[in-house]
C-alpha positions as CSV (number, residue, x, y, z in Angstrom):
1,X,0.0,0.0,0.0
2,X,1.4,3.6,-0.6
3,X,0.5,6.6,1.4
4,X,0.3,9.8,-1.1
5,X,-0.1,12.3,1.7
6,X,2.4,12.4,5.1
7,X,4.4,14.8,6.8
8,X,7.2,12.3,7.7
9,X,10.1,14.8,6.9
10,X,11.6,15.6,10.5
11,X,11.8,19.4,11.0
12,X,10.4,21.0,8.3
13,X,6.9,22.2,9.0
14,X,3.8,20.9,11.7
15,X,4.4,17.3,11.2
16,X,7.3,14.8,12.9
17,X,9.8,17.1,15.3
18,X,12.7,14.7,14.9
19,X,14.8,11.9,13.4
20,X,13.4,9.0,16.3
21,X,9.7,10.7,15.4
22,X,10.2,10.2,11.7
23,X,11.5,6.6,12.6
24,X,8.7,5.6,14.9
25,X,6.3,7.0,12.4
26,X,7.5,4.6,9.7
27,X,7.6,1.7,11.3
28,X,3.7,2.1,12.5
29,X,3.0,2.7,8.6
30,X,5.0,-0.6,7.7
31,X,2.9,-2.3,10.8
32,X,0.0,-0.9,8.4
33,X,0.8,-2.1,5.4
34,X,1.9,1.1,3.7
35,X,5.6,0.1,1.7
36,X,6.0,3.6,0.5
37,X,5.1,7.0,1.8
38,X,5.1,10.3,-0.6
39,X,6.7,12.9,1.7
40,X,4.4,16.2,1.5
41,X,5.1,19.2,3.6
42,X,3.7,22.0,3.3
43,X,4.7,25.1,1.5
44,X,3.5,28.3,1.0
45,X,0.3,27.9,3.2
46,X,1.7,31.1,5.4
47,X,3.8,29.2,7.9
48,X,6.2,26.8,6.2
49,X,8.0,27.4,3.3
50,X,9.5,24.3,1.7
51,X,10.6,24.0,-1.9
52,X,11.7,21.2,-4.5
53,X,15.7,21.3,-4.1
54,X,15.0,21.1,0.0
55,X,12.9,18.3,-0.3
56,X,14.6,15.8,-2.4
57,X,17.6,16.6,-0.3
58,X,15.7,15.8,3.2
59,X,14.0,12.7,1.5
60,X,17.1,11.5,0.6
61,X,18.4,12.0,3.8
62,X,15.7,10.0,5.5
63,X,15.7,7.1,3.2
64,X,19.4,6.4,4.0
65,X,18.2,6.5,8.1
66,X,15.3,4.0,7.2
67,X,18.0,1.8,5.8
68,X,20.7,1.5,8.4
69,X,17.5,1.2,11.1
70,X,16.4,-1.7,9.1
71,X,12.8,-0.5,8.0
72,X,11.3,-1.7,5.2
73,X,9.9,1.6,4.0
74,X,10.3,4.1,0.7
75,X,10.3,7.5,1.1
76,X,9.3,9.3,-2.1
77,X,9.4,13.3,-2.8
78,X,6.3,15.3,-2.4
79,X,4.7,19.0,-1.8
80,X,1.4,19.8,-0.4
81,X,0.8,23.4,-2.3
82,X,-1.4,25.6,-0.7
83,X,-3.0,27.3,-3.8
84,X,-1.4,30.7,-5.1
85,X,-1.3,32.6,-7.8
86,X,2.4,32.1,-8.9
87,X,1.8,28.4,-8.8
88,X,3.1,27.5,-11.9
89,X,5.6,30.5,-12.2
90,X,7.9,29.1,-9.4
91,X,6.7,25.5,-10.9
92,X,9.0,26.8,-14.4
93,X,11.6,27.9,-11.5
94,X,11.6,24.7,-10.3
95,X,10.5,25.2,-7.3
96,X,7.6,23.2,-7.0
97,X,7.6,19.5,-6.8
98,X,5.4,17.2,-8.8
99,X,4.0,13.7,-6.5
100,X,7.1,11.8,-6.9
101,X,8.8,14.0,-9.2
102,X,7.6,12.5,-12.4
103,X,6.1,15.9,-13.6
104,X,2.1,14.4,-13.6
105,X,0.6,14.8,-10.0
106,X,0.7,18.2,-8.0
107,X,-1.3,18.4,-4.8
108,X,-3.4,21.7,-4.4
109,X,-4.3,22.6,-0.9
110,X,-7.3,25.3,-0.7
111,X,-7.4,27.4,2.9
112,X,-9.7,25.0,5.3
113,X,-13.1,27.6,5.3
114,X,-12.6,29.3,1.5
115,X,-11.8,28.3,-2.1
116,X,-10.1,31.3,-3.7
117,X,-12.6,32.6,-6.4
118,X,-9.1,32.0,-8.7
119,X,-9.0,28.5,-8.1
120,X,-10.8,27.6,-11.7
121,X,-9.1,29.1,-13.4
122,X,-5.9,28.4,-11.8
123,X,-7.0,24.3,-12.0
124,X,-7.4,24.9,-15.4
125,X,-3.7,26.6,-16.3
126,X,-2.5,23.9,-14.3
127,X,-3.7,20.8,-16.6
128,X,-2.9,23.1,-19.7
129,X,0.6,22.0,-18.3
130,X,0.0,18.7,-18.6
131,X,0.0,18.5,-14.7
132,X,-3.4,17.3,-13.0
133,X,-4.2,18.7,-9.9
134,X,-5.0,17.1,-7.0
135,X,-6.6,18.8,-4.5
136,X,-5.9,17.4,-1.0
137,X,-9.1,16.9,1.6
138,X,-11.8,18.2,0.6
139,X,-14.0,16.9,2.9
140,X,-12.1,19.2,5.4
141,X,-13.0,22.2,3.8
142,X,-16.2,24.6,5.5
143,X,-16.4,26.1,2.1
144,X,-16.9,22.6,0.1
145,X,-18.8,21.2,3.1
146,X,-21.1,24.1,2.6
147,X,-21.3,23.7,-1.0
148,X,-20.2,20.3,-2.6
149,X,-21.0,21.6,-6.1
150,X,-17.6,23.9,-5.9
151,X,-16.0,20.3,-5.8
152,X,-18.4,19.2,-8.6
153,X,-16.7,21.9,-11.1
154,X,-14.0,21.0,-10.4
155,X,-13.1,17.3,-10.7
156,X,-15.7,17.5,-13.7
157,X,-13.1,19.8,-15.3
158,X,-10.7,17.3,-14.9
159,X,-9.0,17.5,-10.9
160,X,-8.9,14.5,-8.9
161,X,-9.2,14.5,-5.1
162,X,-7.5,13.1,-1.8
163,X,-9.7,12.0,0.7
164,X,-8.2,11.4,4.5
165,X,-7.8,7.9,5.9
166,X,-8.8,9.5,9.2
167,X,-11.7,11.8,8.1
168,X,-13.2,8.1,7.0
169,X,-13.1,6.3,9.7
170,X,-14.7,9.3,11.8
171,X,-11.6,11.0,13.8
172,X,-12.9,14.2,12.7
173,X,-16.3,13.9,13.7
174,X,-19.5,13.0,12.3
175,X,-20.2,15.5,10.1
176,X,-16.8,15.0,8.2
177,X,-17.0,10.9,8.3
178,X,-20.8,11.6,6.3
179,X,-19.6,13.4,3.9
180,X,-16.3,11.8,3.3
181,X,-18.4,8.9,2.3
182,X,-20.8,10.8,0.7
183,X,-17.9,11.6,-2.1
184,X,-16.7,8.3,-2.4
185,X,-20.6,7.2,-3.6
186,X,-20.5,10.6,-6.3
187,X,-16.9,9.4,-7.3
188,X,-15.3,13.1,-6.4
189,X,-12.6,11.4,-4.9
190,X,-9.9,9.5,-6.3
191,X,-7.3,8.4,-3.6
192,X,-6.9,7.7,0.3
193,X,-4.0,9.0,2.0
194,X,-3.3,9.5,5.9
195,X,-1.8,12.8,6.0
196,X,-0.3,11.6,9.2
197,X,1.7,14.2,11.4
198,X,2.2,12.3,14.3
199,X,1.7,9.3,16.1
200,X,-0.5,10.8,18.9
201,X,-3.4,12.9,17.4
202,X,-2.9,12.8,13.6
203,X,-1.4,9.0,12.8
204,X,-2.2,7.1,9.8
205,X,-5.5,4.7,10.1
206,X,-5.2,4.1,6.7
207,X,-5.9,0.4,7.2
208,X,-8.7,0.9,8.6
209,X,-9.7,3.4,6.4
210,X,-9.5,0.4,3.2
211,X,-11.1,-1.7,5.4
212,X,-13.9,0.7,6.2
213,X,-13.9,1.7,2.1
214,X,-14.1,-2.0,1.3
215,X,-17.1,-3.0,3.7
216,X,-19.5,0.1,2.7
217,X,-18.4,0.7,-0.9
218,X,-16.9,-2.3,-2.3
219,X,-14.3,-4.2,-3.7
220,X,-13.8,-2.0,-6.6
221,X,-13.7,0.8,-4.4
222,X,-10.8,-0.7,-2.7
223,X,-8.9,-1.5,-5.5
224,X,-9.8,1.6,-7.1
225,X,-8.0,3.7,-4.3
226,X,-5.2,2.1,-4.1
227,X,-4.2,1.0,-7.7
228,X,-4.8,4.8,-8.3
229,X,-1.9,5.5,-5.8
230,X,0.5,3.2,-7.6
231,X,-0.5,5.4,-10.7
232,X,0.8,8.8,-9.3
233,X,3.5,7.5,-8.1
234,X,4.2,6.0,-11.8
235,X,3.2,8.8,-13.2
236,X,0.9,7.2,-15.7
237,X,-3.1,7.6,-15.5
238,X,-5.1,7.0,-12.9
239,X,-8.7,5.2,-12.9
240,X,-11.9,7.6,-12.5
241,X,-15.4,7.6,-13.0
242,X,-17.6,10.0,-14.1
243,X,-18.5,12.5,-10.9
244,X,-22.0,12.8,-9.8
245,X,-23.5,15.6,-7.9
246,X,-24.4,15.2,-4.2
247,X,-27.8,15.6,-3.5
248,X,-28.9,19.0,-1.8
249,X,-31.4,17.4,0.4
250,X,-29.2,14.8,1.1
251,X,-26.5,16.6,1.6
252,X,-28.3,18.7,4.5
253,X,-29.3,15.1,6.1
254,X,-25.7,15.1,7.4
255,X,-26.2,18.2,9.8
C-alpha cells in the first residue's frame, strides 16, 4: 500500500519534530501495510515554506536512516501546495515538486473555510501543463462542506481528489465521516491518504480506512483507491469515473 499524503520529513513544518519521530512513524506505517510513503510538507500555506531542491535533499536523507534502522519503508518526494497565484511560475523555476517527481501529480491545498474565487481558473492553467491537480481533503474544507458543487466543477473539469484515511473512519467527527463517504458514492474522490503528522493525534489509520472503504463501498472501491496510488506515483493515469452531484437534500441530512 502507498501513502500519497504524510508529513514524515523531521523538521520542516507541523508534522514529525525529529529523526526518532520520523522513525517511529514509519515503522507504525509498515505495521499498516503502507511500503512507501510520498513525503508532502507543506509550503506556501503562510507558515512553512519548503521548496523542491529542499525536499529531495531531506527525502534522501531520511531514506538512508530507514536503511541503516532496518525498516522496510520508501520515502518518495512530495509537496502539499497551498494554492497561489504564482503556482506554476515558481513550478517553471523549479520550485515546485510534482508527486514523486515524475512531472504528472501536483497536490493543491485550498485554505480550510474558503476556495479562492481563482482557483478555476488556476485548476485549469495547471492541466494546460500537462500537470493534474489534485486537491488534498476536501472533505475538510467549510467552504466545500457548505457547498459540494464547488468540488463538482472542479473534478468534472478534470482535478482529482485526496480523501483522509482519518476523516473516513470518523476521527474528525461526524459531520466529516458523512460526507467523506458521501464523495466516495458521487466518485469526487480518487485516492486515500493519511496525511499523518504524528503518532498521537494525527497517525495514519489508513488500514482501517481500506477496510472501512471496502465493507461500505466495495471491492472495486478498494482496489480503485489504491491502484490509483501506484498510478501517481508511476506517473501514468489513474482510474476515474464520471462525478456525480451530491444531493442538496441529502446533503443537509448530514447536519
Amino acid at each position: 500500500m502507498i501513502d500519497l499524503h504524510c508529513h514524515i520529513l523531521p523538521e520542516v513544518d507541523d508534522g514529525s519534530v525529529s529523526n526518532e519521530m520520523s522513525i517511529e512513524m514509519a515503522k507504525r506505517a509498515v505495521s499498516e501495510g503502507i511500503t512507501a510513503i510520498v513525503a508532502t510538507p507543506h509550503h506556501q500555506n503562510g507558515r512553512y515554506h519548503n521548496e523542491k531542491a529542499s525536499i529531495l535533499q531531506s527525502v534522501e536523507q531520511l531514506n538512508s536512516l530507514l536503511v541503516r534502522e532496518g525498516v522496510p519503508l520508501t520515502i518518495l518526494p512530495g509537496q502539499e501546495n497551498r494554492i497561489y497565484g504564482e503556482i506554476l511560475d515558481d513550478y517553471h523555476q523549479d520550485k515546485i515538486l510534482t508527486l514523486n517527481n515524475t512531472g504528472k501529480y501536483l497536490f493543491v491545498e485550498f485554505p480550510s473555510s474558503q476556495v479562492p474565487r481563482y482557483a478555476e481558473r488556476l485548476l485549469f492553467d495547471i492541466q494546460s501543463q500537462g500537470i493534474i491537480p489534485i486537491i488534498v481533503h476536501p472533505e475538510r474544507n467549510s467552504r466545500l462542506l457548505e457547498d459540494p458543487d464547488l468540488l463538482y466543477n472542479f473534478i468534472n473539469k478534470g482535478a482529482l481528489a485526496q480523501v483522509t484515511a482519518s476523516s473516513l473512519v470518523g476521527h474528525f467527527g461526524k459531520k466529516i465521516k458523512k460526507f467523506s463517504h458521501q464523495l466516495i458514492d458521487a466518485n469526487l474522490v480518487h485516492f486515500v491518504s493519511s496525511d499523518a503528522h504524528n503518532l498521537q493525534h494525527r497517525s495514519f489509520h489508513m488500514q482501517a480506512a481500506i477496510d472501512v472503504i471496502e465493507s461500505e463501498h466495495g471491492r472495486d472501491y478498494y482496489y480503485m483507491f489504491l491502484e490509483n496510488a501506484q498510478c501517481v506515483v508511476d506517473g501514468t493515469q489513474c482510474y476515474k469515473e464520471s462525478p456525480e452531484k451530491i444531493m442538496r437534500k441529502k446533503f443537509l441530512g448530514i447536519f
